[in-house]
FISETI-527384 format. One record per residue: residue in one letter; z, y, x of N, C-alpha, C in turn. Coordinates in steps of 0.02 Angstrom, whole numbers, padded with zeros to 5 digits, always signed. Atoms other than C-alpha are relative to their C-alpha. Layout:
AZYXZYXZYX/...
//
This chain:
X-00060-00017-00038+03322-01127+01337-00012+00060+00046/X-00018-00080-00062+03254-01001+01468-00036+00058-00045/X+00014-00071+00033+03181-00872+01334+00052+00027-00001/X-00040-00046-00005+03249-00727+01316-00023+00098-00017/X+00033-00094+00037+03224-00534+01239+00019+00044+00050/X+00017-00014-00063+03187-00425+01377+00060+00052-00011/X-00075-00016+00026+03368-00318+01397-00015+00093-00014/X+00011-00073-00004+03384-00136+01347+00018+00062+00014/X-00029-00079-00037+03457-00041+01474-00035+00023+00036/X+00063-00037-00055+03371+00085+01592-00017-00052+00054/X+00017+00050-00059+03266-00006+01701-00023+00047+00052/X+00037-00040-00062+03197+00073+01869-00059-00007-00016/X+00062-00025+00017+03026+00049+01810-00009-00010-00056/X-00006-00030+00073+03045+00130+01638-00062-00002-00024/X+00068-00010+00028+02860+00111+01598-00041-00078+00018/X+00028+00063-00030+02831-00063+01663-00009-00048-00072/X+00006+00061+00055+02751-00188+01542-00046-00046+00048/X+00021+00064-00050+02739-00364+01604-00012-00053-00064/X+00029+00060+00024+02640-00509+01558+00008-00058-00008/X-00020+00079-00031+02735-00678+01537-00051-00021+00026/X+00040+00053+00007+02594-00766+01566-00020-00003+00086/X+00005+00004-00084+02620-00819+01769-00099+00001+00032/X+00084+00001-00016+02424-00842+01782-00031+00072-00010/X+00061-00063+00019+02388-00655+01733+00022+00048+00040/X-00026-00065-00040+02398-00501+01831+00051+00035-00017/X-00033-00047+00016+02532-00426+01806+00046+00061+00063/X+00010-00062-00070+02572-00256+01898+00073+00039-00043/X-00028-00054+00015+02701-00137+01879-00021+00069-00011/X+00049-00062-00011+02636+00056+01845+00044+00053+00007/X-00014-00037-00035+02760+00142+01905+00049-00025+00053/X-00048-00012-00021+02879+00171+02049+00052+00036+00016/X-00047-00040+00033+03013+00278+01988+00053-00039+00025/X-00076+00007-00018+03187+00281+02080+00054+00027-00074/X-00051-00026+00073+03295+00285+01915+00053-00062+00004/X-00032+00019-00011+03458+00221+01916+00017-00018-00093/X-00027+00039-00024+03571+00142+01831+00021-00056+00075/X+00009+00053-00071+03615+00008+01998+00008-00042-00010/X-00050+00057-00028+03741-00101+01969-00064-00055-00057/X+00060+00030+00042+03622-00248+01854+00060-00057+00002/X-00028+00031+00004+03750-00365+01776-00009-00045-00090/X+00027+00033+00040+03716-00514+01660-00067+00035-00043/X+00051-00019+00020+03528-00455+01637-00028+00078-00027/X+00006-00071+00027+03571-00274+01593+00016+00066+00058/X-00038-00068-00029+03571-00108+01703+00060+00050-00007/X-00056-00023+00040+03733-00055+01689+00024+00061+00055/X-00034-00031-00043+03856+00093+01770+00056-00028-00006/X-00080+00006-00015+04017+00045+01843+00052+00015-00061/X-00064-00020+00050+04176+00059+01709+00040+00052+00024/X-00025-00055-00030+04247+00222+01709-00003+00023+00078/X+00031-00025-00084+04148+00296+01861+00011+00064-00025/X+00008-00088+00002+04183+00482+01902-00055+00014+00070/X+00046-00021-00034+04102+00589+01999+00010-00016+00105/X-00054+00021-00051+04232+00520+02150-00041-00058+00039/X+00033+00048-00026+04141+00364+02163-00059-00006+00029/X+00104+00009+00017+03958+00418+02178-00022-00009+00074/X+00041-00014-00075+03875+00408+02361-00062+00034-00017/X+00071-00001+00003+03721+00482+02403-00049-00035+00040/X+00084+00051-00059+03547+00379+02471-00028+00030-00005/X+00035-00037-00034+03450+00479+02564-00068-00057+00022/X+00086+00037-00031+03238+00417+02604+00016+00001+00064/X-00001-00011-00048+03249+00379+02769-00058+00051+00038/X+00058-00029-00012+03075+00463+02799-00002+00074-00001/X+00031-00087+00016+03082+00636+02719+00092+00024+00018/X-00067-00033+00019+03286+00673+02727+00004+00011-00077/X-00026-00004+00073+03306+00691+02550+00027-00076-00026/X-00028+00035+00056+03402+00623+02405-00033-00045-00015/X+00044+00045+00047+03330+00455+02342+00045-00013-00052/X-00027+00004+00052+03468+00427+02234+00069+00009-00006/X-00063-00013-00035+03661+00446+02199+00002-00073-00052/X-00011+00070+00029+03740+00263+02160+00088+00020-00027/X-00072+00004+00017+03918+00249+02087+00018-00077+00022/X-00015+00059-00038+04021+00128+02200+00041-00050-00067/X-00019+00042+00041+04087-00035+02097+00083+00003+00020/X-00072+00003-00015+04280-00043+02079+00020-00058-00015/X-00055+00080+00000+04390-00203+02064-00034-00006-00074/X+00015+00022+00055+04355-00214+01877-00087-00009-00026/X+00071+00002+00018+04170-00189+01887-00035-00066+00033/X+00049+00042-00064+04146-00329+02055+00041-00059-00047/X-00006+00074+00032+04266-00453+01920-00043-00017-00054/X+00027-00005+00069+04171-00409+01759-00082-00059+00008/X+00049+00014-00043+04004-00449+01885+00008-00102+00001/X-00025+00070-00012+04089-00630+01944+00017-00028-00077/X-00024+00022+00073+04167-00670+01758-00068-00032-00009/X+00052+00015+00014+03974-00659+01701-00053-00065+00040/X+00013+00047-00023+03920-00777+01832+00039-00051+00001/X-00012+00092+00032+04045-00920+01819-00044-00013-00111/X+00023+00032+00064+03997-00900+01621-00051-00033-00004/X+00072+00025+00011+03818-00930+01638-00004-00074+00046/X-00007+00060-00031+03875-01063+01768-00004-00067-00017/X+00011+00071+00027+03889-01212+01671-00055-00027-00027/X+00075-00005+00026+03717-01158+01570-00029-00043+00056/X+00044-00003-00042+03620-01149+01724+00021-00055+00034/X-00011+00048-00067+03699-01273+01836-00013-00094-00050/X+00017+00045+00032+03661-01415+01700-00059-00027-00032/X+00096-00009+00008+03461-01370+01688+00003-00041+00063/X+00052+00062-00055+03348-01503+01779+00011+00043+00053/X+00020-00047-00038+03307-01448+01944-00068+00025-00003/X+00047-00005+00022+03152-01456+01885-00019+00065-00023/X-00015-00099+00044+03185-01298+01742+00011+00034+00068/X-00023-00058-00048+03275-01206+01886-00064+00038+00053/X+00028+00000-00049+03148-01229+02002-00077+00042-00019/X+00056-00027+00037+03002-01177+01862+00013+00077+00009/X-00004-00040+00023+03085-01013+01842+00003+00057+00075/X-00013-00036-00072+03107-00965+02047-00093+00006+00010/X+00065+00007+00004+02906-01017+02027-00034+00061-00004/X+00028-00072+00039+02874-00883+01919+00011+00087+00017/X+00018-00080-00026+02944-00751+01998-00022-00007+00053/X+00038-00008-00054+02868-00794+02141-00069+00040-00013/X+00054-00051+00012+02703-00749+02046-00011+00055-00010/X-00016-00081+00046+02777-00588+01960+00000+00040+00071/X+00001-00038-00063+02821-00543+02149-00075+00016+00023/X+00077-00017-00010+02641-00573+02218-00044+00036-00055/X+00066-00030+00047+02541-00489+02081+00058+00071+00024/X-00014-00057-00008+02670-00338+02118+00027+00030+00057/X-00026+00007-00048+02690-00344+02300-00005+00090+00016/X+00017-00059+00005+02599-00155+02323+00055+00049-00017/X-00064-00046+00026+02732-00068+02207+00060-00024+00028/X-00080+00027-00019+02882-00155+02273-00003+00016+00073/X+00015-00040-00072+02812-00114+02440+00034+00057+00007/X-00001-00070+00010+02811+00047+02403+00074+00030+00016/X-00067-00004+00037+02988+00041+02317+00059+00018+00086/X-00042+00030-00075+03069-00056+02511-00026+00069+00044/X-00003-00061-00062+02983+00105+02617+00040+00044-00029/X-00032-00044+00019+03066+00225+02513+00097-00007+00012/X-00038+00046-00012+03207+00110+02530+00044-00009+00085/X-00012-00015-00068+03206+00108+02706-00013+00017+00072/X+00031-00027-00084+03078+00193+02828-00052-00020+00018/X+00038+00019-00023+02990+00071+02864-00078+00009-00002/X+00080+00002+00010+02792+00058+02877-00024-00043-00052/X+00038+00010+00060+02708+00020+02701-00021-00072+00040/X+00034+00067-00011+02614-00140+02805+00047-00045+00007/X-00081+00037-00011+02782-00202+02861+00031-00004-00070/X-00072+00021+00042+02884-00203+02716-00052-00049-00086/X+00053+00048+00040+02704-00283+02599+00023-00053+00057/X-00016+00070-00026+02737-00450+02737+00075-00007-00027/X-00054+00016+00011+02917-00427+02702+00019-00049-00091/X+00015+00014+00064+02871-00433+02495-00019-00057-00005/X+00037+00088-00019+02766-00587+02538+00049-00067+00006/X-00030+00061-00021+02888-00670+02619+00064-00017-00067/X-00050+00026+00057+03004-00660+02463-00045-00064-00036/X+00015+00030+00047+02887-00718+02368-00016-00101+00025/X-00024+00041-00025+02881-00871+02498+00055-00043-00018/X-00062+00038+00005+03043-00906+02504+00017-00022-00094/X-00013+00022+00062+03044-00920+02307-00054-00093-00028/X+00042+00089+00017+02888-01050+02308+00050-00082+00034/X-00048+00069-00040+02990-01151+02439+00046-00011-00034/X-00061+00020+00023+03143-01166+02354+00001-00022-00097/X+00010+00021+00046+03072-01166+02190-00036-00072+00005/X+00029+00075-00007+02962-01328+02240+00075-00075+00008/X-00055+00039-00010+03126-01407+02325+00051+00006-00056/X-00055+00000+00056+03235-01369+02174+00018-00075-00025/X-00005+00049+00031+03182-01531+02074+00010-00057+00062/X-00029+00052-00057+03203-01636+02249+00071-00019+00008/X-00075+00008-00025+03396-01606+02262+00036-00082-00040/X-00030+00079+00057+03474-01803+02211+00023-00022+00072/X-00066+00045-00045+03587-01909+02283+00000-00051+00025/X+00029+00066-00042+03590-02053+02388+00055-00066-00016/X-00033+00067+00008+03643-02240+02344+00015-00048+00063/X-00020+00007-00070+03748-02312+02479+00017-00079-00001/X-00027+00058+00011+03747-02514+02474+00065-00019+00031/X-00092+00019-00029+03938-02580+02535-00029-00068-00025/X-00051+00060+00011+04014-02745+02552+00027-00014-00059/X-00032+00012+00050+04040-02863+02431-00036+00025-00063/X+00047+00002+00078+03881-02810+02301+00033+00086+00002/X-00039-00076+00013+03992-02621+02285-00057+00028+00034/X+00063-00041-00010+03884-02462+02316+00045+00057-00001/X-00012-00058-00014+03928-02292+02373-00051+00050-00045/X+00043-00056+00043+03865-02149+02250-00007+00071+00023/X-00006-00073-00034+03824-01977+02325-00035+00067-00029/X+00032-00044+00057+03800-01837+02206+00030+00078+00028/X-00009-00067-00027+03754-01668+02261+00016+00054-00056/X-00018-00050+00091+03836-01533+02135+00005+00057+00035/X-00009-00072-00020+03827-01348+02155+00070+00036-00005/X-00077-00026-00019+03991-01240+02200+00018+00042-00043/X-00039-00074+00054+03988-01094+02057-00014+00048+00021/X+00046-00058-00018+03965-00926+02099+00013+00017+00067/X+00029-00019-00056+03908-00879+02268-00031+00093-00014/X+00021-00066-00009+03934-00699+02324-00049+00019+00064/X+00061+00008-00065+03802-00632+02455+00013+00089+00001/X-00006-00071-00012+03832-00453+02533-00067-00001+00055/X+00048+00006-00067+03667-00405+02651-00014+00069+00041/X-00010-00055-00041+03617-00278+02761-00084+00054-00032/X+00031-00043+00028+03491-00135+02752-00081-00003+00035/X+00060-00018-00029+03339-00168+02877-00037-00062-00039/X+00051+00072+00047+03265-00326+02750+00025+00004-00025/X-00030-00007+00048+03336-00274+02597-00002-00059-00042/X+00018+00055+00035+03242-00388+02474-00005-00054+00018/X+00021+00071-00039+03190-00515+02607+00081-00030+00005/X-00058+00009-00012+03385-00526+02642+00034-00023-00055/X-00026+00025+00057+03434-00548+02464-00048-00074-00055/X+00030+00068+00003+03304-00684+02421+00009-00045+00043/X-00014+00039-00011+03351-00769+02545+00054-00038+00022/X-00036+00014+00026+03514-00785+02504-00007-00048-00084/X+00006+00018+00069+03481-00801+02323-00029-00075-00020/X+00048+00068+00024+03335-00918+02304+00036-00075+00023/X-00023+00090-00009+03423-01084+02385+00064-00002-00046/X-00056+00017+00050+03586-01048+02290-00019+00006-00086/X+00018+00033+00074+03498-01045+02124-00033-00071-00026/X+00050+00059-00005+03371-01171+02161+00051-00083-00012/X-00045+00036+00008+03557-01269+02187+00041-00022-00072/X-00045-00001+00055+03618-01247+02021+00048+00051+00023/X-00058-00034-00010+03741-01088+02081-00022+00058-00036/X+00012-00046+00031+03755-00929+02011+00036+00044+00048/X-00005-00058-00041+03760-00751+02109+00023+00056-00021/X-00010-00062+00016+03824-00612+02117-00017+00047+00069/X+00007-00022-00045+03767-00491+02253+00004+00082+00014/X-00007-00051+00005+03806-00325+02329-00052+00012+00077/X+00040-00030-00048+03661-00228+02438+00037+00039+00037/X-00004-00061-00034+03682-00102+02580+00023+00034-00029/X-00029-00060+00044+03778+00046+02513-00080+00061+00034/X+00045-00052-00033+03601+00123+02609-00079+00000-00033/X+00065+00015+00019+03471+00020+02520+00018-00025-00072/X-00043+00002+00063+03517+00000+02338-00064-00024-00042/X+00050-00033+00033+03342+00020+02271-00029-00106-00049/X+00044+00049+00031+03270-00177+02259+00030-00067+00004/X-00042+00022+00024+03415-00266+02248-00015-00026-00079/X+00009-00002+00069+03395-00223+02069-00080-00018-00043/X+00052+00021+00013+03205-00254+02069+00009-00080-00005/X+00000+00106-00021+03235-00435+02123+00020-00023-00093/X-00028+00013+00074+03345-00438+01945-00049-00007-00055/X+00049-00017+00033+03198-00384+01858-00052-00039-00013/X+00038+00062-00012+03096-00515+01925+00025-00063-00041/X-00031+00067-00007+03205-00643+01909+00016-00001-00105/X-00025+00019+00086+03262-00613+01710-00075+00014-00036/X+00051+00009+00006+03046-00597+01683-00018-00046-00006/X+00009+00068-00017+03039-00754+01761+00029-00031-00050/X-00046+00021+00025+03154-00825+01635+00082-00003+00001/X-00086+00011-00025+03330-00824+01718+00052-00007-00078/X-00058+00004+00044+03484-00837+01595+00041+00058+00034/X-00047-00040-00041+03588-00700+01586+00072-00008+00037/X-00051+00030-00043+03723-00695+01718-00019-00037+00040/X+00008+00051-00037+03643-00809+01831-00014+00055+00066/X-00003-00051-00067+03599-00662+01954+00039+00070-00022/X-00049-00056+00017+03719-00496+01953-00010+00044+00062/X+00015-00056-00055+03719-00341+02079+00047+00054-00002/X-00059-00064+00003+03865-00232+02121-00014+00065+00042/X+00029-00064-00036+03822-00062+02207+00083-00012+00050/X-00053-00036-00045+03942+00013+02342+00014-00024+00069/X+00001+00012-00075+04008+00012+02518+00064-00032+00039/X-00041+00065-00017+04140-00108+02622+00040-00031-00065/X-00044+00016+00023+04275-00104+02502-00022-00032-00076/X+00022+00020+00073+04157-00153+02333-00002-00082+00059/X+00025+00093-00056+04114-00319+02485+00068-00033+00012/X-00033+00041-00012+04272-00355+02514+00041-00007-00066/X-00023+00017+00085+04330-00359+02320-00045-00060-00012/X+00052+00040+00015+04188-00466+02306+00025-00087+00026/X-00024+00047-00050+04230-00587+02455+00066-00023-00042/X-00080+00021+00036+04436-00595+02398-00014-00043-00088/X-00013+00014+00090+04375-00637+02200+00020-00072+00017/X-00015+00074-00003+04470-00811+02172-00066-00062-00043/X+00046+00036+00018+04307-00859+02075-00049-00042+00042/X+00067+00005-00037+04183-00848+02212+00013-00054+00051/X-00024+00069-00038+04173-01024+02292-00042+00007+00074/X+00037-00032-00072+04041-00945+02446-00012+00036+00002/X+00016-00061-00008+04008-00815+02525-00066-00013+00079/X+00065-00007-00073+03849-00779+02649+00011+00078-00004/X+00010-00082-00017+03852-00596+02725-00050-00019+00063/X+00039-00061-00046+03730-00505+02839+00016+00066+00019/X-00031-00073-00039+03785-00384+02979+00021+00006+00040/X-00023-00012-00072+03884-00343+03110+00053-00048+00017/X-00052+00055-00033+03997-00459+03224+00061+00020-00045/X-00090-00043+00008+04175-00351+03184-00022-00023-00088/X-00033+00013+00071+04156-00362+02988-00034-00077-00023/X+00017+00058+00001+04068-00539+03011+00073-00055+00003/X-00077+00038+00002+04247-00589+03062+00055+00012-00047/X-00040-00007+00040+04344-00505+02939-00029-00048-00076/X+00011+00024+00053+04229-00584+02795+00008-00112+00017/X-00008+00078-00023+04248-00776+02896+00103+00005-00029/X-00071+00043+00022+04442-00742+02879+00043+00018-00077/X-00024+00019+00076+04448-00707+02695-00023-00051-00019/X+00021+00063+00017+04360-00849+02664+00047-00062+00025/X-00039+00041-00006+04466-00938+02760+00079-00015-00042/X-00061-00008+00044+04604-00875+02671-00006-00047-00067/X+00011+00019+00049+04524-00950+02510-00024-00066-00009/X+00048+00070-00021+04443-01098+02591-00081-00007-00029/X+00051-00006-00003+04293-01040+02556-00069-00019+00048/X+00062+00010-00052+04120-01082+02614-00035+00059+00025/X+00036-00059-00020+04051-00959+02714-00067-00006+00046/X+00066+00016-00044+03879-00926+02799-00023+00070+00028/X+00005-00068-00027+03861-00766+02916-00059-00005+00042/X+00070-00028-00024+03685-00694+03008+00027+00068+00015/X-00018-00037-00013+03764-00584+03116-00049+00049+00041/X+00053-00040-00052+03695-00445+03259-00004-00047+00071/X+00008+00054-00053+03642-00527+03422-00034+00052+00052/X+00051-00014-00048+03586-00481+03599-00049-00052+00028/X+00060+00084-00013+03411-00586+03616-00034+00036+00069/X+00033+00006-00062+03350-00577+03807-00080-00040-00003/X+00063+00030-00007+03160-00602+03835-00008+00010+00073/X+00024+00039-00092+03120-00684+04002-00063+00020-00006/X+00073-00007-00019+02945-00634+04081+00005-00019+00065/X+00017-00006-00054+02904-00743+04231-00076-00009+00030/X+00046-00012-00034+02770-00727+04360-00060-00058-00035/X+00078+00013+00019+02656-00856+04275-00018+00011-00073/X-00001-00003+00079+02646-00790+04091-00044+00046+00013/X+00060-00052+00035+02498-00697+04011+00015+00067-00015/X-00037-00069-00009+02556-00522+04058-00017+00042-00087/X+00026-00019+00032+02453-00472+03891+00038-00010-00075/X-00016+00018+00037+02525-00568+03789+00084-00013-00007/X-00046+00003-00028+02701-00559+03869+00029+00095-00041/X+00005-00073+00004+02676-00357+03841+00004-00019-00105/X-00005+00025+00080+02635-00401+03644+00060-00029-00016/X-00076+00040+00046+02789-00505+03610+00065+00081+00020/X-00088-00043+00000+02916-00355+03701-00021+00043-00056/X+00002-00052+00054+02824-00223+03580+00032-00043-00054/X-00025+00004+00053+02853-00330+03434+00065-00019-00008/X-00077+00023-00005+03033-00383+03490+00023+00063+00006/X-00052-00066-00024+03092-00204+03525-00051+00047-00063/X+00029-00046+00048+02988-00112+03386-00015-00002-00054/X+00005+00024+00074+02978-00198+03234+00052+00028-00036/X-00051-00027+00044+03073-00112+03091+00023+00063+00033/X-00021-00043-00031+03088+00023+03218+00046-00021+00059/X-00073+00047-00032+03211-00104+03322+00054-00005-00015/X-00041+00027+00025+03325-00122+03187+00006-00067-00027/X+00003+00072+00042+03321-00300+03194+00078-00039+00034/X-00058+00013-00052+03486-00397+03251-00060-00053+00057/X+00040+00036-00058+03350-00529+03348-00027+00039+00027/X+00035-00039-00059+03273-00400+03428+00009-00019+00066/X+00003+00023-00089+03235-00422+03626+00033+00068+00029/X-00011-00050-00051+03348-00294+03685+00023+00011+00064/X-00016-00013-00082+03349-00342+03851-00070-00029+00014/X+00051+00027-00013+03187-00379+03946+00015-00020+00069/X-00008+00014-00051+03205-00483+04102-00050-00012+00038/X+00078+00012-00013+03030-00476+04204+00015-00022+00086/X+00001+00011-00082+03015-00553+04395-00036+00036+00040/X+00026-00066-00030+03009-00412+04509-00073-00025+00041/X+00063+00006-00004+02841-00498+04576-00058+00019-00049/X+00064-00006+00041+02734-00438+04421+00054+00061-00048/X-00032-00055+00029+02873-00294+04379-00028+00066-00006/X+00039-00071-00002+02759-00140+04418-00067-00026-00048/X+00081-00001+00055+02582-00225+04318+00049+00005-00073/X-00019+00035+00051+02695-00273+04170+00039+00059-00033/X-00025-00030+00029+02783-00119+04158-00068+00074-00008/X+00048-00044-00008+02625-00012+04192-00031-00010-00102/X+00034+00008+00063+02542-00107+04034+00039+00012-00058/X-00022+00002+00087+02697-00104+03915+00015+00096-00022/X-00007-00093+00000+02712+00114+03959-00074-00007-00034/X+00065-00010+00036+02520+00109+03907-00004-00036-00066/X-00013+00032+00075+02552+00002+03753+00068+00045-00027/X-00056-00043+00033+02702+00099+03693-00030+00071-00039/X+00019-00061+00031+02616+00258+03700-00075+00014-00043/X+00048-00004+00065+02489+00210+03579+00038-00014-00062/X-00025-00014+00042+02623+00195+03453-00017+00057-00055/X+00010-00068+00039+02605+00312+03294+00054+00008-00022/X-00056-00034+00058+02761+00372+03226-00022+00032-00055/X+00034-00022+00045+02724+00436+03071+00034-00016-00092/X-00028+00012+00071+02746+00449+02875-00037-00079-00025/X+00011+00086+00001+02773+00271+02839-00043-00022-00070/X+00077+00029+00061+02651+00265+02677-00078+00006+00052/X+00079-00005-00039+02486+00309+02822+00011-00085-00001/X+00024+00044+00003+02419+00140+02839+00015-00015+00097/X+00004+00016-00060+02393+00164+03032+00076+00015+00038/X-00066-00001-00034+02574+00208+03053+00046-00064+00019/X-00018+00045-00031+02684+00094+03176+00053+00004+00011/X-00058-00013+00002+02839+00166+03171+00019+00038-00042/X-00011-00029+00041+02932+00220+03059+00074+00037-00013/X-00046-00019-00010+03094+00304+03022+00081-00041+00019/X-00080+00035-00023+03283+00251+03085+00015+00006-00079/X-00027+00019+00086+03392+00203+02912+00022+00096+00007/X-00036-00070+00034+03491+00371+02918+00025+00042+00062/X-00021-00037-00060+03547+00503+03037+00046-00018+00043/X-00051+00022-00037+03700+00435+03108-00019-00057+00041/X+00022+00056-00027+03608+00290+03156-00051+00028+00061/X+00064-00020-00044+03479+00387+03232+00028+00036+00064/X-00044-00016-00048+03608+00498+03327+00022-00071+00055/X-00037+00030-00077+03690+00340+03415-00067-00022+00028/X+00046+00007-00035+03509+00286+03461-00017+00039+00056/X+00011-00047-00047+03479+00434+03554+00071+00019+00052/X-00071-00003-00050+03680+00423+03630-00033-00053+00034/X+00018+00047-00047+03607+00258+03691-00055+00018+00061/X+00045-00031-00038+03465+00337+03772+00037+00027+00068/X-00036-00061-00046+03582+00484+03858+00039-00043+00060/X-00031+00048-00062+03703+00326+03922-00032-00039+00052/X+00058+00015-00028+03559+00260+03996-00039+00018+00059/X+00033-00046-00024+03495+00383+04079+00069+00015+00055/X-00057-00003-00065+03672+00418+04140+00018-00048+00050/X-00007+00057-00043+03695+00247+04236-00058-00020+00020/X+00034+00011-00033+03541+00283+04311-00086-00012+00001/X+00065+00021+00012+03390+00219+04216-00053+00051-00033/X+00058-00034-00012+03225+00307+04213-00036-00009-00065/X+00047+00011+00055+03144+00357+04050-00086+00013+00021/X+00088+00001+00002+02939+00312+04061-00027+00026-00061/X+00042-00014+00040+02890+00338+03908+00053+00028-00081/X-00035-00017+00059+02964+00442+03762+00054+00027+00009/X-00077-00033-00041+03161+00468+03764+00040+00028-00066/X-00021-00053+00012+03173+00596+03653+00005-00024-00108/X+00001+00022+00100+03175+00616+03420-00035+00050+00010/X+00043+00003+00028+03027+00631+03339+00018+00053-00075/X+00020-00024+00028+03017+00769+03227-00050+00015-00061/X+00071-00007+00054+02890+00759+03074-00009+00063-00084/
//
């Protein structure tokens, strides 16, 4: 049931030969940005009648250049996408959890033996530092062991009643589950969406960042290696309006997004519209307290990694630091001398610690935030300014 002849449309790594055999090394040998995007029932496909109207461009966050141009998905491409996942729906959602759970297994291994190249793939992807976005790889491959182990667990509970009678409680999966995510945990963001709604018996369809496009489609790759059935995972390219075609389809029985408050609410009240299940991971302001008896050292360590991880595109980020003006001058002395050992830098160096913002516009309001900052008063110590490379 889960074989399958490996599919023959352009893949992004056009030279890749893989090893069923979960126990053997298997590596990817290249990493080649080659498109097709959209990846629907097991095949790299382009959009239906795409012109040149539709195309965006993705830009490296790192160097300014072109990484690729995508063609956005239109109404007939985000139903064609959904169609393919209810089909495979009944397949898949009627395998053990056992099967299901074998096949999330496997790409877990395919992931770890190719964490390096997929690394690679996510900086190009989005900036980040090569060490950072290998833990990020990891943690997919995590979240696939976990959910692949719990797969065959999912069963139902027998409820004795009154009178000898018994309550029966049978957990059944919902059908296809769309998942839109954001751009600073591309892959990490779409596995962990993905992996519990397959592991459920559901079937996906998902649309990446219109910024990060790149491993979205890797995940696919993985996943129909692993065995998958086609249609059980799908991938629509493009930007709000391919997400909210997606969201509205009368197929799609949930929706999980990743992102910002404002379109967090517009995707809660189409769902509501549909009575849909929804599950949102929005942006957040996270406050870190520092008082007078905490390990200034170790106090200093948590704000770097709360305000600098991913560059501080995280929505948990600590972007407020609250310190008790009794230990406000040691605490800010140590985190100016920890800051400015930072490396900015081209995010493949090894010793690099920062790495690029997603895209210019983003990087612009960073530096408006700075200027407002500065205007109501507050005192830049250390830095301030864009980094040049």
């Amino acid at each position: 049931m889960l074989s399958r002849s490996v599919a023959t449309g352009a893949r992004l790594l056009q030279s890749a030969k893989w090893n069923a055999d979960p126990s053997s090394s298997i590596r990817f040998l290249t990493t080649t940005v080659t498109g097709p995007w959209n990846y629907v029932a097991g095949v790299r496909c382009q959009p239906r009648n795409s012109s040149p109207k539709q195309h965006y461009t993705v830009v490296e966050p790192a160097t300014g250049q072109q990484l690729c141009s995508v063609a956005a998905s239109a109404e007939e491409d985000v139903d064609a996408a959904v169609q393919e996942a209810h089909a495979a729906f009944s397949t898949w959602s009627q395998m053990s959890g056992r099967e299901r759970g074998r096949v999330l297994l496997k790409a877990a291994t395919i992931i770890r033996n190719n964490v390096e190249d997929i690394a690679r793939l996510e900086v190009r992807d989005t900036g980040k530092p090569v060490w950072e976005a290998r833990v990020d790889i990891e943690s997919c491959a995590d979240a696939l062991e976990y959910y692949g182990g719990l797969a065959p667990t999912i069963t139902g509970e027998h409820v004795p009643l009154a009178g000898g009678s018994f309550a029966l409680v049978s957990r059944e999966p919902l059908g296809v589950v769309a998942g839109v995510g954001a751009w600073n945990f591309p892959m990490q963001t779409a596995v962990w969406k993905v992996a519990p709604a397959l592991a459920c018996g559901n079937t996906f369809v998902y649309k990446p960042s219109q910024f990060t496009p790149v491993t979205a489609v890797t995940l696919g790759e993985v996943l129909e290696e692993a065995g998958i059935l086609p249609g059980v995972y799908n991938v629509v390219q493009g930007e709000g309006e391919t997400g909210a075609l997606l969201s509205r389809h009368p197929l799609v029985a949930k929706l999980s997004f990743t992102g910002s408050v404002s379109t967090g609410k517009k995707v809660m009240g189409v769902a509501a519209e549909g009575l849909k299940a929804v599950t949102l991971e929005l942006g957040g302001k996270s406050p870190l307290l520092v008082f007078p008896d905490a390990h200034l050292i170790n106090a200093v360590k948590a704000t770097m990694m709360a305000n600098f991880l991913s560059q501080g595109q995280v929505c948990s980020n600590g972007t407020r630091v609250f310190v008790h003006r009794s230990i406000m001058a040691e605490f800010t002395e140590k985190l100016v001398a920890a800051t400015k050992k930072l490396k900015i830098g081209n995010p493949f160096d090894e010793d690099t610690t920062v790495g690029a913002t997603i895209h210019e516009q983003h990087a612009r309001k960073v530096l408006a935030y700075i200027e407002s900052a500065k205007q109501e008063g507050c005192v830049v110590l250390c830095g301030g300014g864009r980094r040049m490379l």
